[in-house]
C-alpha positions in Angstrom: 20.4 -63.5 -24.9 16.6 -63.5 -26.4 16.7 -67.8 -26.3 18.0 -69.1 -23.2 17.1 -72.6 -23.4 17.6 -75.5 -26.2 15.0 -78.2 -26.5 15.7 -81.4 -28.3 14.3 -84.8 -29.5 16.4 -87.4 -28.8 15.8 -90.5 -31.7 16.4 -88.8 -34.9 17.6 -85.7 -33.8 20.5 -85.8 -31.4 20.8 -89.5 -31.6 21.3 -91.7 -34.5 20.1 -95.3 -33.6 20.3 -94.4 -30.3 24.1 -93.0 -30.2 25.0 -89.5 -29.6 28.3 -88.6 -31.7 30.9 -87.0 -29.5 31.4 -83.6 -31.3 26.8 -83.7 -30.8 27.8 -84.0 -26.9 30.3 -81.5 -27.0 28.5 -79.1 -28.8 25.8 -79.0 -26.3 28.5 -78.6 -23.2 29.5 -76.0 -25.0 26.6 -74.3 -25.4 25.7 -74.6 -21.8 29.1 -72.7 -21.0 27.4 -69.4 -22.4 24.6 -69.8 -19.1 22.0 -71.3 -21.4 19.4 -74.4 -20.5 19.4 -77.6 -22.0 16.2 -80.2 -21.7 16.1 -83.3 -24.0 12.3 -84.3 -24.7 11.9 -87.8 -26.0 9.4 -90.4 -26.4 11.6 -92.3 -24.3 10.9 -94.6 -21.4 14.0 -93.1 -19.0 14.9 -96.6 -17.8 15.8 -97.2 -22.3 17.3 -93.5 -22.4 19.7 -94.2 -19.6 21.0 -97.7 -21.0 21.9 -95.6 -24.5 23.0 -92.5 -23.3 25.0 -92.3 -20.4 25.1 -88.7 -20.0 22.1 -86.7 -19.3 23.6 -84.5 -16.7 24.4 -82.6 -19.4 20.6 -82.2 -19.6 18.8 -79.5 -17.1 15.5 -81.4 -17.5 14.4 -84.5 -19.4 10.8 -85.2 -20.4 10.7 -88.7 -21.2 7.4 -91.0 -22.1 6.3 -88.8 -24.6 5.5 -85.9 -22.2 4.3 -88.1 -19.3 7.0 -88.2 -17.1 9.2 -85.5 -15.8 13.6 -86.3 -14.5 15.8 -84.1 -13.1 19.4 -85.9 -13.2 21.0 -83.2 -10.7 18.6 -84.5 -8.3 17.6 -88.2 -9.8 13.8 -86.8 -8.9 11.1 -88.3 -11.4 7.6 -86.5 -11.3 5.2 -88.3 -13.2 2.9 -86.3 -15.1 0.5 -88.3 -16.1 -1.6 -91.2 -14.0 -0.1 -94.5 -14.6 -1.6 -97.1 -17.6 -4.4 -99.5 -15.8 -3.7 -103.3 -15.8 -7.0 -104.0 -17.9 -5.8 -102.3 -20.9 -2.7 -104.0 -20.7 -4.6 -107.1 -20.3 -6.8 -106.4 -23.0 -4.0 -105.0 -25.8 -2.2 -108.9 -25.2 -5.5 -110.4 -25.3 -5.6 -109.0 -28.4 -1.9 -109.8 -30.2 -0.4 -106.6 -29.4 2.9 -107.4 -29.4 5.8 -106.5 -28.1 3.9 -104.3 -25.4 6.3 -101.9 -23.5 4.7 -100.6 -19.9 6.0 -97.4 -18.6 5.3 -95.2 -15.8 2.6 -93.6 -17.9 2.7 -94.7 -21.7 2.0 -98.4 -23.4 3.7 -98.4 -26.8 4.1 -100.7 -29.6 4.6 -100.8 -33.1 2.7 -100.5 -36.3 0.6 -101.7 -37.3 -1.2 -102.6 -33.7 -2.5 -99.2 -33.8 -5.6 -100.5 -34.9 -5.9 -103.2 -32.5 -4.3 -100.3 -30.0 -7.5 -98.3 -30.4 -10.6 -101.3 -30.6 -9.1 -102.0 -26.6 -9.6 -98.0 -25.8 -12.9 -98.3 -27.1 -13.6 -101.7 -25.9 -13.0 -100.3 -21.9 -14.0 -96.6 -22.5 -11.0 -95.1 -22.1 -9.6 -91.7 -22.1 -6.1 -92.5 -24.2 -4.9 -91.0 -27.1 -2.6 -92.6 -29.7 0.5 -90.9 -30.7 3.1 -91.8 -33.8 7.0 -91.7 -33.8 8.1 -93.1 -37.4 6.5 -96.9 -37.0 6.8 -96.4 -33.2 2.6 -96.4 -31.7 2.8 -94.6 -28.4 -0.4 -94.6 -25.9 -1.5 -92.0 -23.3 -3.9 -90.3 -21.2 -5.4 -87.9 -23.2 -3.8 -84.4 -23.3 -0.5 -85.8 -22.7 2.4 -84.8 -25.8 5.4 -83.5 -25.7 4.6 -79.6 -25.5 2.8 -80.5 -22.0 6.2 -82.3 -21.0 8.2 -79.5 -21.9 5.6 -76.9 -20.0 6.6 -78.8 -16.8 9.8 -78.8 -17.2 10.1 -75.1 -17.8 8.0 -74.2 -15.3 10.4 -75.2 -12.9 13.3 -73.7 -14.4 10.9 -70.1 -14.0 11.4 -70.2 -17.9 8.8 -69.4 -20.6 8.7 -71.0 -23.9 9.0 -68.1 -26.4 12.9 -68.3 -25.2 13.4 -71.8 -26.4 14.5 -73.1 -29.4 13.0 -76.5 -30.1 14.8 -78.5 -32.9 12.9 -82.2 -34.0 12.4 -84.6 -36.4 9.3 -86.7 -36.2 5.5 -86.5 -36.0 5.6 -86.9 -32.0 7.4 -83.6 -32.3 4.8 -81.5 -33.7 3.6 -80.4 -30.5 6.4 -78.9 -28.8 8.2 -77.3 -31.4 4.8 -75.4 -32.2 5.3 -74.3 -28.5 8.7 -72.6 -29.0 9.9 -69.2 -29.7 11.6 -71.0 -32.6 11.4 -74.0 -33.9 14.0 -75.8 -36.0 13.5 -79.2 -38.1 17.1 -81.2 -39.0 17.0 -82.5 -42.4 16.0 -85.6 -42.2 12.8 -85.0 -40.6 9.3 -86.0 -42.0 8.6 -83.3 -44.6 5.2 -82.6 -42.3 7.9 -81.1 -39.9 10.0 -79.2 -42.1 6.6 -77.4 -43.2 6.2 -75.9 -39.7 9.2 -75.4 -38.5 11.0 -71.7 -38.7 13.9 -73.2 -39.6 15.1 -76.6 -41.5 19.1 -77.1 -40.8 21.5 -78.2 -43.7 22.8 -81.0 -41.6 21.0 -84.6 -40.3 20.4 -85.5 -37.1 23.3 -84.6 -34.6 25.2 -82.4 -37.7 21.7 -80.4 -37.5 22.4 -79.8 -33.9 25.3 -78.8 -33.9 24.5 -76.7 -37.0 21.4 -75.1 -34.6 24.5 -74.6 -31.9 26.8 -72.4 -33.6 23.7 -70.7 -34.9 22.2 -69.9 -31.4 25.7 -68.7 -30.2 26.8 -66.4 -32.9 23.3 -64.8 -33.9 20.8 -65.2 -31.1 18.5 -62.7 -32.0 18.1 -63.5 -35.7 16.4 -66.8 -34.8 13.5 -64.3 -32.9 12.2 -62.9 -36.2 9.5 -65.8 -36.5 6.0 -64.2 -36.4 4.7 -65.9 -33.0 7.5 -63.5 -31.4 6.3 -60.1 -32.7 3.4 -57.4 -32.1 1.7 -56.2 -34.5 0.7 -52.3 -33.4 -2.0 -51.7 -36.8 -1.6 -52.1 -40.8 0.1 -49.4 -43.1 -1.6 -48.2 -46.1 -0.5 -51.5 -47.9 -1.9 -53.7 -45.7 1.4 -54.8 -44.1 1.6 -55.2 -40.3 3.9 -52.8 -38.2 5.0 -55.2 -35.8 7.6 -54.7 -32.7 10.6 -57.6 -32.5 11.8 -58.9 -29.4 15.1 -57.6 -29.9 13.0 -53.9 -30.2 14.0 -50.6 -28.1 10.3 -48.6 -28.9 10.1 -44.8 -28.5 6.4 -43.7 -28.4 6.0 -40.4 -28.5 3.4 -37.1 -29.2 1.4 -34.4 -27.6 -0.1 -34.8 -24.3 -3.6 -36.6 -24.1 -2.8 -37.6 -27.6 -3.4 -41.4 -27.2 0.2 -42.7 -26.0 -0.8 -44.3 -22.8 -3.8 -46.3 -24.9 -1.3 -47.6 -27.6 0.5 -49.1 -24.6 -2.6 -50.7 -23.2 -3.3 -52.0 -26.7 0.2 -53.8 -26.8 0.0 -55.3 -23.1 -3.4 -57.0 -24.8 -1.5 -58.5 -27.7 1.7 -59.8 -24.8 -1.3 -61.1 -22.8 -2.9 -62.8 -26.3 0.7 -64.1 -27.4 1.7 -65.1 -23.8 5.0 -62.6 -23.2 5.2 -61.2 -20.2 5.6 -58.0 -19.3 6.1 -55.3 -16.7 4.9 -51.5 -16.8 6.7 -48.7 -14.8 4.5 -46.3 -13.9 5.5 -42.6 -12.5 1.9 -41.4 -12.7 -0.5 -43.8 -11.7 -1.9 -44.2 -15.2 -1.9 -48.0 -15.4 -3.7 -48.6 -11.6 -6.6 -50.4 -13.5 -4.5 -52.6 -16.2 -5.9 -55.9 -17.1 -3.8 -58.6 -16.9 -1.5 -56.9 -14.8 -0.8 -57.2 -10.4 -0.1 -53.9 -9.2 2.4 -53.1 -7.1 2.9 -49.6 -5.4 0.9 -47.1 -3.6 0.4 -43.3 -4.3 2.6 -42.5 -1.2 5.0 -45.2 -1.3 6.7 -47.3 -4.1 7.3 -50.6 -4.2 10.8 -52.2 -3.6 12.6 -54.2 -6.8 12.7 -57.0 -4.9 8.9 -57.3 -4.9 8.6 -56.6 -8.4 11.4 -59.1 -9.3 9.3 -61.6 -7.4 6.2 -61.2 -9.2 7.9 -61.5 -12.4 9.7 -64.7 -10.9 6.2 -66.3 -12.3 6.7 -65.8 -16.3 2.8 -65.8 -16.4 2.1 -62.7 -14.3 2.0 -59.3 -15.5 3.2 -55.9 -13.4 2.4 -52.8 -13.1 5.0 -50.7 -10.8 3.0 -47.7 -9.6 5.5 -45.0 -8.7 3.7 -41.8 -8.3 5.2 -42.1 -4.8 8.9 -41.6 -6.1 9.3 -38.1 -5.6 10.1 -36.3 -9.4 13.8 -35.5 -8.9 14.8 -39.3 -7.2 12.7 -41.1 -10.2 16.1 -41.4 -12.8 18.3 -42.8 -9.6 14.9 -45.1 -8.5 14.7 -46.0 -13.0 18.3 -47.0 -12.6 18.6 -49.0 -9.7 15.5 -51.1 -11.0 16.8 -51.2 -14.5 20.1 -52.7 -13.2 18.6 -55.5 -11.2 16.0 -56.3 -13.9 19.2 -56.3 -16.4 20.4 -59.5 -14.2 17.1 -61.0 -14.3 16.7 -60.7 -17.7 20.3 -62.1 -18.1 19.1 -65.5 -16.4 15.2 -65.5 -17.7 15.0 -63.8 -20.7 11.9 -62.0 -19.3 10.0 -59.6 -18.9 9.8 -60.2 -23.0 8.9 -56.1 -22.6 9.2 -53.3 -20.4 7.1 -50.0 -20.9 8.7 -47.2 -19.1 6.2 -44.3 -18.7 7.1 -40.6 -19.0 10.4 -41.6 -19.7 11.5 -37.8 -19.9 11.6 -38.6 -15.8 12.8 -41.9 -15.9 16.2 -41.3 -18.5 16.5 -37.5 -18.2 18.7 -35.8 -20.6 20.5 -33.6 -18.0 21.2 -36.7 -15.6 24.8 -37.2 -15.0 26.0 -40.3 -15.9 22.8 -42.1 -17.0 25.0 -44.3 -19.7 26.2 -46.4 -17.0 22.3 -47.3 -16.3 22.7 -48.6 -19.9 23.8 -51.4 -21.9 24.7 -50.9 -25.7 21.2 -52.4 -26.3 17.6 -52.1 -24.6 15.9 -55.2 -26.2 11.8 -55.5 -25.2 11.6 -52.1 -24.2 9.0 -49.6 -24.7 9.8 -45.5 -23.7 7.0 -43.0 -23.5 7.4 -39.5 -23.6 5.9 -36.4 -24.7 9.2 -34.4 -24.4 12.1 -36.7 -26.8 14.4 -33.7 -26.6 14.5 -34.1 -22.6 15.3 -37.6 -22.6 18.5 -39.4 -22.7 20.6 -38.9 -26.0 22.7 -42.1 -24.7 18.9 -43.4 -24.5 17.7 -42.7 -27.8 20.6 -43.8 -29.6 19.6 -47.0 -28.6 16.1 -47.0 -30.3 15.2 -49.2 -33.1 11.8 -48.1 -33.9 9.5 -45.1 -33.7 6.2 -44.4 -33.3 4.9 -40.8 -33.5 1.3 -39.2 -32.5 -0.8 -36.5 -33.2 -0.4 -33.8 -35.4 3.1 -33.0 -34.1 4.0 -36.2 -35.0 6.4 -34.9 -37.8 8.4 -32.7 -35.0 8.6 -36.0 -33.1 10.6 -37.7 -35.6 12.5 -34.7 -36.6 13.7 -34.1 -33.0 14.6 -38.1 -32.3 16.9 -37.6 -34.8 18.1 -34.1 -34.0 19.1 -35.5 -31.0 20.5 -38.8 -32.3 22.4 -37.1 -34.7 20.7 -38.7 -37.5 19.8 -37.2 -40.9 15.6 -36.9 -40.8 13.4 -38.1 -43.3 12.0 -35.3 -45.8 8.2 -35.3 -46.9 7.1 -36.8 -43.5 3.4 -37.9 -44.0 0.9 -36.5 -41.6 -1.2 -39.2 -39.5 -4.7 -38.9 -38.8 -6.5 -39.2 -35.5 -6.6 -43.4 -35.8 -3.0 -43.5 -36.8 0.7 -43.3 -35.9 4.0 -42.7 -38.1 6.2 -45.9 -37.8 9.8 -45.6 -38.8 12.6 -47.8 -38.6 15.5 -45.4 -38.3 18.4 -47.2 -40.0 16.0 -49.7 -41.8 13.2 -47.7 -43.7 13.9 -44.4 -45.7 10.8 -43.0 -44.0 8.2 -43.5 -41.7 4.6 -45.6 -42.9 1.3 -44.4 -42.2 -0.2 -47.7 -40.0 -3.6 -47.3 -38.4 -3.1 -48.7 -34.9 -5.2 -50.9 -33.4 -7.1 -49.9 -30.1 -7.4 -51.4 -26.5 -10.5 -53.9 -26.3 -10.3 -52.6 -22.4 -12.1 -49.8 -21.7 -9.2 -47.8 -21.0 -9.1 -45.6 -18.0 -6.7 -42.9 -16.6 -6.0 -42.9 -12.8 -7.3 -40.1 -11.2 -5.1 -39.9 -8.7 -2.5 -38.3 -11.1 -4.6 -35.2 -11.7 -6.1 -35.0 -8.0 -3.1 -35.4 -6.2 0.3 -35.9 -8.8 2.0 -33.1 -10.3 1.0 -32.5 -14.3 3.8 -31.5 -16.0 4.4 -27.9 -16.7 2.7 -28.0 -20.3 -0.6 -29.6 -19.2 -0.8 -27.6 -15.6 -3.4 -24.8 -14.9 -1.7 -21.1 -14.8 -4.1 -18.4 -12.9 -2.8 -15.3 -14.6 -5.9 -12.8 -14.5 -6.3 -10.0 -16.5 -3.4 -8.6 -18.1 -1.6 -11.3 -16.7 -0.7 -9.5 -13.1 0.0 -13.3 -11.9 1.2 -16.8 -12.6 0.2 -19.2 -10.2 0.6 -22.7 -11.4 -2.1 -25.2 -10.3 0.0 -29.1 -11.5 -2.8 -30.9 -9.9 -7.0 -30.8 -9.2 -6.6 -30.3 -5.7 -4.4 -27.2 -5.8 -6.5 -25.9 -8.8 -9.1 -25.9 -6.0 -6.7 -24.6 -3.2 -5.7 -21.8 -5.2 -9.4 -20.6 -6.6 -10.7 -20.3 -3.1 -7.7 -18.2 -2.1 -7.5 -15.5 -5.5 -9.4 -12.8 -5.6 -12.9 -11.9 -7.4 -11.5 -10.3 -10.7 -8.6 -13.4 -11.9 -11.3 -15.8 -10.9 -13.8 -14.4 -12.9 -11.4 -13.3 -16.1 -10.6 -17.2 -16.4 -14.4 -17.8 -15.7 -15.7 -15.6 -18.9 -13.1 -16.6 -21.2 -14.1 -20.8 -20.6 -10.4 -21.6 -19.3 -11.4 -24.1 -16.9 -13.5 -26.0 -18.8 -11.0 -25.8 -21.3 -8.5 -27.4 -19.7 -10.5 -30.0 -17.9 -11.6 -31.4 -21.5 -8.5 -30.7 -23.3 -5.6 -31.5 -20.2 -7.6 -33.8 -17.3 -9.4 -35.3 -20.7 -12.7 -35.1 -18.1 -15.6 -34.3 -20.6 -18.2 -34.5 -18.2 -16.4 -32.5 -16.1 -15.9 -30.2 -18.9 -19.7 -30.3 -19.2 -20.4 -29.2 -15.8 -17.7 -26.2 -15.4 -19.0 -24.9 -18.7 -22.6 -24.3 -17.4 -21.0 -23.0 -14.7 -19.1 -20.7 -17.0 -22.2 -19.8 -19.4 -24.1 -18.3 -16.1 -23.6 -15.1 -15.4 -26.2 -14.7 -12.9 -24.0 -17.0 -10.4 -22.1 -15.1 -7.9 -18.0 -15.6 -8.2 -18.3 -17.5 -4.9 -21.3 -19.7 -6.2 -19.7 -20.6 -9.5 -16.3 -21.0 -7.5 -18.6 -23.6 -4.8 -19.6 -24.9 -7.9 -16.7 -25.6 -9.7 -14.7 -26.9 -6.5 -17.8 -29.1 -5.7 -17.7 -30.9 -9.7 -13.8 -31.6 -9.4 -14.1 -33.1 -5.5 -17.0 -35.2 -6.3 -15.5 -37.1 -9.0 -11.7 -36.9 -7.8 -11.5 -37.5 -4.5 -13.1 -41.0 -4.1 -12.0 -43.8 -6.3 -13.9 -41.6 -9.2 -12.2 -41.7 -12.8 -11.5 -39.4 -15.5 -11.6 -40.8 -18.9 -8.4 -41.3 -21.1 
């Protein structure tokens, strides 16, 4: 389930002159059965609400007072939310024939048309209050105070956020919250200002609308999540149309190494952070250590247990990274498992992380692992996988994407090999993206992929050095000392046993890879180091430097920048 929660209006909406119908009622017990949250947001005082409807139990969480006060009818506890109304501006609204005056824990409210009067006594004391409409109905609070601050409350308690709630309304009081939902639904006899907004207007009035909304939510969750405020845009296609990732999304990213994958991801995590979805980063090879917006958890030697991550994410504002560089390579797909199970459940009763972005997800979902199915649900919804080797991942994995986005200039063979191993027929004429872009396809949905220029990371985005100095580069991106005629092959998969193994070769391999640039090739095409690059290649261009100068030189260049908190650039 993508919405796990239903928020309503009460006058208008679920009620008709203050009546709930019984099939309204048992629609919403109904809908509770499938594990789902109900809160009733009304403008309410609760002492009123409880005379005409005798039973919110059914309700998780009531906002009542337009926002100002917060009831919990489990517990009976009231929280007020709001400071209460001072006696002088009572005084001084009776003083001046407002009448009938209603008091509450927080709000004053009357009727039209004392709004005017309403207002002179705000200005008359200097007071901080707002005015708020409800059909004829004049509502007065501290200022701040509406419905979409009520509901906040109330699902911060509940550890809920409010991109998985469906808020249905009527009236102008209403505005406010619904804007603050993941979808938001207007019954059909609301004002026409709220029909504008809303995603979605229902055929039926009033308690037929909920109900209506109901059988909606059951039988076709996820097409209420295709509103705009729940997708990421990744860039514009060649038409100026956005490629933008649903909620419901399973997202392979994929291309050469050092080809830009890792700052695509950052870029998305900025535009979760901008639309407020949380999300959670697993990351094998310390790539994400400096993330904005993000808590990391982990340690090169040691990773973190689920249970800590879980707790993090228990806050639906906070953001984590799970360093894993300290699961050893072949325990990574049973560690990806285990975690992916529990954060299954979690997602069952939260609805969150709205994404997960599963680096090197060759490692995590391995192709050759026995039984990895069972780690796997017919669908992976708000998931992100990153690889630079599709054909080693998964096919059970795969089968589950729903988009793709392809780098480089092998960006062609990435979408042909998805669907080689997905057993899908692959686009012909497959354009070739330039340095800024990315082919997006929606296998299935699109004939083929679009050209879309994604957009970059405001973050200065940095790579970890600890994955170079002391992880293991895969075998594709590692050094091989081979010497002339290649007599060797010694494989260097990190900085620090490129250095171990250079003091230990002899004079002729050093120098063969010396002449030819190799080093300084592979620190600017591989470790993506530059100025590193820089460095070795002076180094190279010398020939008056001994081999055990240029080799004190070299090891020098590499230590200096990778074994303090130094970092390479991505």
């Amino acid at each position: 389930m993508y919405f796990i929660a239903l928020a309503t209006d009460y006058d208008g909406t679920f009620a008709h002159h203050g009546i709930v119908a019984d099939k309204t009622l048992a629609a919403v017990r109904k809908l509770k059965e499938t594990g789902r949250k109900l809160l009733l947001v009304t403008g309410r005082e609760l002492p009123d609400l409880k005379k005409v409807f005798s039973d919110l139990d059914v309700f998780d969480k009531v906002v009542v007072e337009n926002g100002a006060l917060l009831y919990t009818p489990s517990t009976g506890e009231e929280k007020p939310l709001a400071p209460a109304p001072s006696d002088d501006f009572v005084a001084e609204l009776k003083k001046r024939g407002v009448d009938p005056v209603s008091v509450g824990r927080s709000i004053v409210a009357t009727w039209e048309p004392h709004q005017t009067a309403a207002l002179k006594a705000i200005q008359a004391l200097g007071l901080e209050l707002e005015i708020v409409f409800n059909k004829g109905a004049v509502m007065i609070l501290p200022s701040g105070v509406n419905k979409a601050t009520g509901l906040a409350a109330a699902l911060a308690e509940l550890g809920l956020s409010p991109h998985n709630v469906v808020g249905i309304g009527d009236a102008e009081n209403d505005h406010a919250f619904l804007r603050a939902c993941g979808c938001s639904v207007a019954v059909a006899n609301a004002l026409p200002a709220v029909k504008d907004t809303a995603d979605l207007v229902t055929k039926g009035a009033r308690g037929r609308g909920v109900e209506e909304l109901i059988t909606g939510l059951i039988e076709r969750d996820q097409d209420l999540g295709k509103a705009p405020r729940n997708r990421i845009a990744i860039g514009k296609d060649e038409d100026d149309k956005f490629a933008e990732l649903r909620p419901t999304d399973c997202v392979l990213i994929s291309g050469s190494s050092g080809i830009g994958k890792s700052t695509l991801a950052t870029a998305i995590t900025e535009r979760c952070v901008e639309k407020k979805f949380q999300f959670c980063v697993v990351d094998p090879e310390g790539d994400y250590s400096e993330l904005e917006n993000a808590i990391k958890l982990g340690e090169a030697e040691k990773a973190p247990t689920i249970e800590q991550v879980l707790d993090l994410l228990g806050k639906p504002d906070t953001n984590v990274a799970v360093e894993a560089l300290g699961v050893e390579l072949d325990e990574r797909p049973q560690f990806f498992a285990e975690f992916l199970s529990k954060l299954t459940g979690f997602r069952a009763r939260y609805a969150r992380p709205h994404w997960l972005i599963a680096d090197e997800a060759h490692h995590m979902l391995p192709k050759q692992r026995d039984g990895t199915s069972l780690a796997l649900s017919s669908q992976l919804p708000g998931t992100i996988l990153i690889t630079v080797h599709p054909d080693a991942m998964s096919p059970e994995a795969l089968k589950l994407v729903t988009a793709v986005i392809a780098l480089g200039p092998k960006a062609s063979t990435v979408i042909k090999t998805f669907c080689e191993t997905t057993g899908r027929k692959a686009p012909t004429r497959l354009p070739a993206p330039d340095s800024d872009s990315v082919l997006f396809w929606r296998p299935g949905k699109e004939k083929r992929p679009r050209i879309v220029k994604a957009e970059k990371p405001k973050q200065s985005r940095k790579r970890h050095t600890r994955k170079y100095a002391q992880g293991e580069i895969d075998e594709a991106g590692s050094f091989y000392f081979r010497g002339p005629r290649k007599a060797m092959n010694l494989r260097a998969y990190n900085l620090m046993m490129f250095v171990q193994i250079a003091e230990g070769i002899d004079d002729r391999t050093w120098q063969h890879h010396l002449r030819a640039g190799d080093y300084s090739d592979w620190f600017r095409k591989q470790i993506r180091d530059d100025e590193l690059a820089d460095e070795t290649a002076a180094v190279e261009e010398d020939k008056k430097l001994s081999p055990q100068e240029s080799r004190r030189l070299i090891a020098e260049a590499v230590k200096r920048r990778y074994t303090g908190p130094a970092e390479a650039p991505d």
